[in-house]
matplotlib code that plots the C-alpha trace (Angstrom):
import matplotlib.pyplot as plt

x = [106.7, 103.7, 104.2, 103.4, 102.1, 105.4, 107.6, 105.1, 105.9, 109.7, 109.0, 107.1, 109.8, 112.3, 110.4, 109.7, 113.3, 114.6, 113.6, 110.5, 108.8, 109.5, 108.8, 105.5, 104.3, 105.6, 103.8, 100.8, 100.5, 101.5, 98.3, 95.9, 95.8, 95.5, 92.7, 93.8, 90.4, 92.4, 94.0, 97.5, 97.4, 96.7, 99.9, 102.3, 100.8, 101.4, 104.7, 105.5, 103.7, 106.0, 108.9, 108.2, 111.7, 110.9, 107.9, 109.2, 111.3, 108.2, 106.6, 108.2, 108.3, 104.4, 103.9, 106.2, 104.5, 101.0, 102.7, 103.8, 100.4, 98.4, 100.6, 99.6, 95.8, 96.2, 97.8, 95.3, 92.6, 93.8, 93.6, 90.9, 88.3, 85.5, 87.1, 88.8, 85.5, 83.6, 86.8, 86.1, 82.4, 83.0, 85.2, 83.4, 82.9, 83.0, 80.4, 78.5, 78.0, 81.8, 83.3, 80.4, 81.8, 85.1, 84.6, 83.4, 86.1, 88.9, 87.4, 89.4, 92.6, 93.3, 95.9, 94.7, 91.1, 92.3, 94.1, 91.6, 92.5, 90.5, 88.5, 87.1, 87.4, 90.1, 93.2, 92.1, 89.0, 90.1, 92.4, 90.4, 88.5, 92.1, 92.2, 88.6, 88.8, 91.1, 94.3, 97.0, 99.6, 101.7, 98.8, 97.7, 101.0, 101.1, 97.6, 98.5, 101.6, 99.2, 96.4, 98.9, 100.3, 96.7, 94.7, 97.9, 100.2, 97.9, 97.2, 100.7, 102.1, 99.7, 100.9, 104.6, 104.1, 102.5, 105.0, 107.3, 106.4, 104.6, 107.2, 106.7, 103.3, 102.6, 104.8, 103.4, 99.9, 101.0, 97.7, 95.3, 97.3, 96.9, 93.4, 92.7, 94.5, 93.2, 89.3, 89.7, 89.8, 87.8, 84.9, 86.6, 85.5, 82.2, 81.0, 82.7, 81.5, 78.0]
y = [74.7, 76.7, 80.5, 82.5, 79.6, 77.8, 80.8, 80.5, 77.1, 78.0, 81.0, 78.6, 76.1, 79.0, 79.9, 76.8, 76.1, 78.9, 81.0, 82.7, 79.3, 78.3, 81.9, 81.5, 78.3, 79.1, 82.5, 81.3, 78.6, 81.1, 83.6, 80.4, 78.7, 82.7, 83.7, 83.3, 81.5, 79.7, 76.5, 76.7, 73.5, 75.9, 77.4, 74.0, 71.8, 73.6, 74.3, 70.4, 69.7, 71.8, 71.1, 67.6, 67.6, 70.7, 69.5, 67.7, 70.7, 72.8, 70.9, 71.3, 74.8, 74.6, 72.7, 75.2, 78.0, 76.2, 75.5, 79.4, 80.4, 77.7, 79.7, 82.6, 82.0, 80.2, 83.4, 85.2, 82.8, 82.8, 86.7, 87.4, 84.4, 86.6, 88.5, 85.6, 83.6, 87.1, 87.0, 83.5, 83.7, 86.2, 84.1, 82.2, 78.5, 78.8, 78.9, 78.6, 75.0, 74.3, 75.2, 73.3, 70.2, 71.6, 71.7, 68.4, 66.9, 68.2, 67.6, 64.4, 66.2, 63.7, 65.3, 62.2, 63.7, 66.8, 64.1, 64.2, 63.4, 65.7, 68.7, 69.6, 71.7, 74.5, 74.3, 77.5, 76.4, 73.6, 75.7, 77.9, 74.9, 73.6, 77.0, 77.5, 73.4, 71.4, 74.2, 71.7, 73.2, 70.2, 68.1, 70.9, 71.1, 67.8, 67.5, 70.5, 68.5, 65.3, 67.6, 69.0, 65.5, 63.5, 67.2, 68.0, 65.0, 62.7, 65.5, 66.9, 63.4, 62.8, 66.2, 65.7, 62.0, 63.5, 66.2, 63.5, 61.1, 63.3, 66.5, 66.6, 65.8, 68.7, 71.4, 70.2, 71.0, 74.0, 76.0, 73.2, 72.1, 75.6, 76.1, 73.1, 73.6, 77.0, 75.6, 72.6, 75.4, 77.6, 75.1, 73.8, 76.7, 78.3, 74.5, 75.4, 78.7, 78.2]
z = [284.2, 282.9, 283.2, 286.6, 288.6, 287.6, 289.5, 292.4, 292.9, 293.0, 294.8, 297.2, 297.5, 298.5, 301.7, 302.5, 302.2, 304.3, 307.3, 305.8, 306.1, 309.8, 310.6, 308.0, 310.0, 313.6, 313.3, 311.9, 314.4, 317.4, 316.1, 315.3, 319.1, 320.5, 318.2, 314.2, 312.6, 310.1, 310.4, 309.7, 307.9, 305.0, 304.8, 305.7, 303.6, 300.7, 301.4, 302.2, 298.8, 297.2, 299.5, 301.2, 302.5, 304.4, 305.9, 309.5, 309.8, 309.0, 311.3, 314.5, 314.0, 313.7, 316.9, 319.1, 317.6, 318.5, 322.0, 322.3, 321.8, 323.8, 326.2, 325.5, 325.2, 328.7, 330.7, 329.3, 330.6, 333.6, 334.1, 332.4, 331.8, 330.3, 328.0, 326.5, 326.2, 324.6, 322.0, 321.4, 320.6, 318.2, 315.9, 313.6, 314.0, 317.9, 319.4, 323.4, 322.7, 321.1, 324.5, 326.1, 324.5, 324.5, 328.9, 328.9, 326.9, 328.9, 332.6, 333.6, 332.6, 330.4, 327.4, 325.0, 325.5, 322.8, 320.3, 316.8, 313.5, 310.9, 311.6, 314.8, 317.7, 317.8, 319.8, 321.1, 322.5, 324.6, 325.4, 327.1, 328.7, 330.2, 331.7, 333.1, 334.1, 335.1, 335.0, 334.6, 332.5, 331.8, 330.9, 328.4, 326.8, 326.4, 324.7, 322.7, 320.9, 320.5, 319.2, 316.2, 315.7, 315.2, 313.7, 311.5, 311.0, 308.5, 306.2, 306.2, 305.4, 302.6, 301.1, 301.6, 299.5, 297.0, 296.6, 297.0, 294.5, 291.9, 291.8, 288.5, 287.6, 290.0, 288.4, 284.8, 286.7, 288.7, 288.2, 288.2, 291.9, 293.3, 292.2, 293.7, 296.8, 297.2, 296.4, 298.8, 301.8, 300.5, 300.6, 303.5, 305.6, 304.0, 305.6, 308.4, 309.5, 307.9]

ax = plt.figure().add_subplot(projection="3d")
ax.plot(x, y, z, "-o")
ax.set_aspect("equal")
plt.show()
């Protein structure tokens, strides 16, 4: 292990390990389909790279926090339509023509219409759609769960492999793998929001 990155990594594996990380990803999950502007792919996919038996685990606890707060989002939708849209528009990346596309998506009801593998539109918009649409709960919980399986799962597996096959190389590299990880979003998201 190479000094303080080296402890990070075990530091990292702990949580992931224990109930700081289902807490870390159900949480983060929870706050990202209500109104959090960062994916929490950030925070689980490092912890399955430096725990990749975790990552399942980790992973159901992401989806019923994402669940949780698609419930959430939708209650408050339902009650009040405008303020959630203002709250919406002011997060960056989101914008009057996402939920446009996000409405037009989700008008059949269909919960396979949400399923997308790589970036794209927030939970939390179509969301908001399902609730100003077609207002079928069920359906929307159902598209939620596909949504984090097909947006989530590909990148998570990837992450746990690597972490799985390469434990060592990685720990050998521990600050060239968190620079890296850390860069990836970074530049990630100033596309994103630009």
């Amino acid at each position: 292990m190479s000094g303080i990155a080296g402890h990070s990594f075990l530091r990292l594996e702990r949580i992931a390990s224990g109930r700081a990380g289902i807490a870390l990803v159900g949480a983060w999950a929870f706050a990202e389909a209500i109104a959090w502007p960062i994916i929490p792919d950030v925070a689980i996919g490092l912890l399955a790279l430096v725990a990749p038996r975790r990552a399942l685990v980790l992973f159901a606890f992401l989806v019923a926090g994402a669940l949780a707060g698609t419930a959430v989002l939708y209650a408050l939708t339902l009650a009040a339509p405008d303020a959630v849209e203002a709250m919406l528009l002011a997060l960056p990346g989101i914008s009057d023509s996402t939920l446009a596309a996000a409405n037009q998506t989700v008008a059949a009801g269909n919960p396979t219409s949400i399923a997308l593998v790589g970036p794209g539109t927030p939970l939390k918009v179509y969301t908001f759609a399902w609730a100003t649409g077609p207002a079928t709960p069920l359906a929307l919980a159902v598209g939620a769960v596909l949504n984090r399986i097909t947006r989530i799962g590909p990148g998570l597996l990837v992450l746990a492999a690597l972490g799985w096959f390469a434990p060592g190389f990685l720990r050998r590299h521990d600050r060239l793998v968190l620079a890296v990880y850390a860069a990836a979003y970074v530049v990630l998201y100033a596309l994103y929001w630009r």
